[in-house]
N, C-alpha and C positions, 0 to 999 in steps of 0.2 A: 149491506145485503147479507154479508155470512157473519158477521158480527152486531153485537149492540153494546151502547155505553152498560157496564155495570148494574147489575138488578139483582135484586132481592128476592131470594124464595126460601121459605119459611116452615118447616115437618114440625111439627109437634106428633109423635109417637106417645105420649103420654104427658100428664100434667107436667113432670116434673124432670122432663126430657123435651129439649128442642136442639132443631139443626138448622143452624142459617149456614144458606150458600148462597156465596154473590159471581155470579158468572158472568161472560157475555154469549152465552149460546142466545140464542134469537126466540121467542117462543115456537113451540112445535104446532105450527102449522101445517096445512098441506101443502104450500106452494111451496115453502121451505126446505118440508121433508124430501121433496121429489129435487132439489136443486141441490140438496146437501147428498143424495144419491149419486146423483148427474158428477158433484165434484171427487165424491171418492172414489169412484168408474176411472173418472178420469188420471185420478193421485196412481192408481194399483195397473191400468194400463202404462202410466206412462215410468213406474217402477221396474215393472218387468220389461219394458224396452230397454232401461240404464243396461239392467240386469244383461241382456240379451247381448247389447252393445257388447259391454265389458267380457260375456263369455265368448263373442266370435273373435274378439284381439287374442284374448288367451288362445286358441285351438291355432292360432298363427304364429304363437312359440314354439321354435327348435324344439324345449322339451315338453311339449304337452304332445301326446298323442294324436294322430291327424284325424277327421272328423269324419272320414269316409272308412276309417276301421270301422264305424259305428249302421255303414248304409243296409246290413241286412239286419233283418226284423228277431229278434233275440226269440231263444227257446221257450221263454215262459215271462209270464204277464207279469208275473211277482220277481224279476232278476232287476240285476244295478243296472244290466243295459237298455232298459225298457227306458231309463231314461234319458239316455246318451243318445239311442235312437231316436225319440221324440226330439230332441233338439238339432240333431242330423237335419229330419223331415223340416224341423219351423226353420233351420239354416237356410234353407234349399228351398223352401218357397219365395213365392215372389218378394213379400214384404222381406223374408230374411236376405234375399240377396239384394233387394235397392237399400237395405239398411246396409248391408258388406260394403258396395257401392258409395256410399256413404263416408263409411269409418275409413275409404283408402286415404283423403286426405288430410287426415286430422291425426299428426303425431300421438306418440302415449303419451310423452310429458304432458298433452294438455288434456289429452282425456282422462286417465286417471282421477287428476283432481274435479275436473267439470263433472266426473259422473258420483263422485263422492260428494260431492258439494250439491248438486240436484236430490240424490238420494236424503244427503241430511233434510233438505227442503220439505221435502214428500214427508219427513218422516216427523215434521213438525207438528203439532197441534195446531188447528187453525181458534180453537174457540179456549179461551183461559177460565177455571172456576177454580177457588176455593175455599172453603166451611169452617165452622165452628163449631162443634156438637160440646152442649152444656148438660151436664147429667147432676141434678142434686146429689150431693152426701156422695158423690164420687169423683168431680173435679170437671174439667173442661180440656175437648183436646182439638188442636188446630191441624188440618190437612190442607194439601193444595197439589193439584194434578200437575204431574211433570209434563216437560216441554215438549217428550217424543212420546211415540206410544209406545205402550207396556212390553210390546211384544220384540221391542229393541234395545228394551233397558235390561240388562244382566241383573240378576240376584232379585227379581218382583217388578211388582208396577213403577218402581223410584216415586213411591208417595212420600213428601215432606210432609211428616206426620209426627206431631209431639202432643204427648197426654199431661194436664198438670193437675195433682191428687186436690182436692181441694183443702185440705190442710197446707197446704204450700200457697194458696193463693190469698194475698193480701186482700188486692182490689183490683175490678175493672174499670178503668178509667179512658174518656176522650182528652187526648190532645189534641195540640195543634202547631205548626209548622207551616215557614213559609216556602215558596215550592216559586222561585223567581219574584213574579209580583202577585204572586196568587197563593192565600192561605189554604191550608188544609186539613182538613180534621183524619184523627187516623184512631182508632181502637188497640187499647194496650195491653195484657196482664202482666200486672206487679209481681212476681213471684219472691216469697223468700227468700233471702240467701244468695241472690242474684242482681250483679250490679245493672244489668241489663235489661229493658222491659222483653215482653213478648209481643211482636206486634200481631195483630190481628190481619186477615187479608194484607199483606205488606206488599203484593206484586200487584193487583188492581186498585189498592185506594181507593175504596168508593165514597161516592158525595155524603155530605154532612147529613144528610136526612135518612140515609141507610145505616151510617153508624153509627147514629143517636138512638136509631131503632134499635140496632143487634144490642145495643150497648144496655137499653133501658129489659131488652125481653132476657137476655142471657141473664143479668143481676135479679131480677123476679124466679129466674129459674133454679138462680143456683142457691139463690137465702131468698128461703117466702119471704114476700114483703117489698124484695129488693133492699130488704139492706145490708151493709159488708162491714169491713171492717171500720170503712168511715161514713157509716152512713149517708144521709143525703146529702150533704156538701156535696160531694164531687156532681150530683144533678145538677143542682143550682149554678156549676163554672159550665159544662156542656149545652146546659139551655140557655146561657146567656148570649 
């Protein structure tokens, strides 16, 4: 329902520029869009209740300041206590006091980690994608959207993101590998100088008939014609 197997979507911004992305976002429907609302309502409510949790334990430390210094209404809208007092008020409401009620029987050893381990939850990606953009006469560079969202990863989005010039790229090639008793085909770039291929989407794997696509549009995009340094051979072992 909030996921799907592995699919193919396909930008062409110009002849000689294309962007394959294989995701499992679901297509953008409306009954989707409104259920994929309904679950991040519910990821950001039940975030800021950890959150809430974890700061009424704190205001119960010896040394944290007691929460009723904060019960009158501060001089000005724009001071640091406008928001000590807003959490006084959400303390002190009903819900804040059966959530108090709540946290008296549940040690900090265990909350701690239960609310750090929820929070990591919340803060996962529920949907995985990631791309290949192929640019002639400039090379090919492979991304894939990190596991948390941006807004928790330190230093940028944490896109695993490599560019390769296309003077450094041999060839694109399908292999294949066995995966228990079930083969698998996976898209590679050969890069010079490197004992190591590049794998292509390495965390979704997509089925043999999306990487025979990416594999056959990316080589058309990057040498008209589609051919590389070994020419069609390597067609001929992938279509067989």
């Amino acid at each position: 329902m909030f996921t799907t197997s592995p699919r193919l979507h396909i930008r062409r911004p110009s002849p000689t520029t294309a962007e394959f992305t294989v995701t499992t976002l679901p297509p953008p429907t409306l009954p989707f869009r409104a259920l994929r609302a309904v679950l991040l309502t519910f990821r950001i409510a039940l975030a800021l209740t950890t959150a809430l949790a974890l700061h009424s334990r704190w205001v119960q430390c010896p040394i944290a300041r007691p929460l009723d210094a904060y019960a009158s209404a501060p001089p000005s809208l724009l001071s640091e206590d406008t928001i000590w007092h807003a959490l006084f008020r959400i303390h002190r409401s009903t819900p804040g006091l059966a959530l108090s009620r709540l946290l008296e029987s549940v040690p900090t050893p265990i909350l701690l980690p239960a609310a750090a381990l929820l929070l990591y939850i919340l803060a996962l990606r529920v949907h995985a994608s990631e791309s290949l953009l192929v640019m002639r006469g400039l090379g090919v560079q492979t991304s894939g959207r990190p596991r948390l969202y941006p807004l928790l990863l330190p230093g940028g989005d944490g896109a695993n993101t490599r560019f390769i010039p296309t003077e450094k790229i041999r060839d694109i090639l399908v292999n294949e590998a066995f995966c228990g008793f079930e083969v698998r085909y996976y898209l590679v770039v050969v890069v010079e100088g490197e004992d190591d291929v590049v794998v292509v989407f390495p965390g979704l794997l997509p089925r043999r008939h999306i990487v025979e696509t990416v594999w056959r549009g990316a080589r058309e995009c990057l040498w008209e014609g589609g051919g590389g340094s070994k020419g069609r051979g390597v067609e001929d072992k992938a279509g067989g």
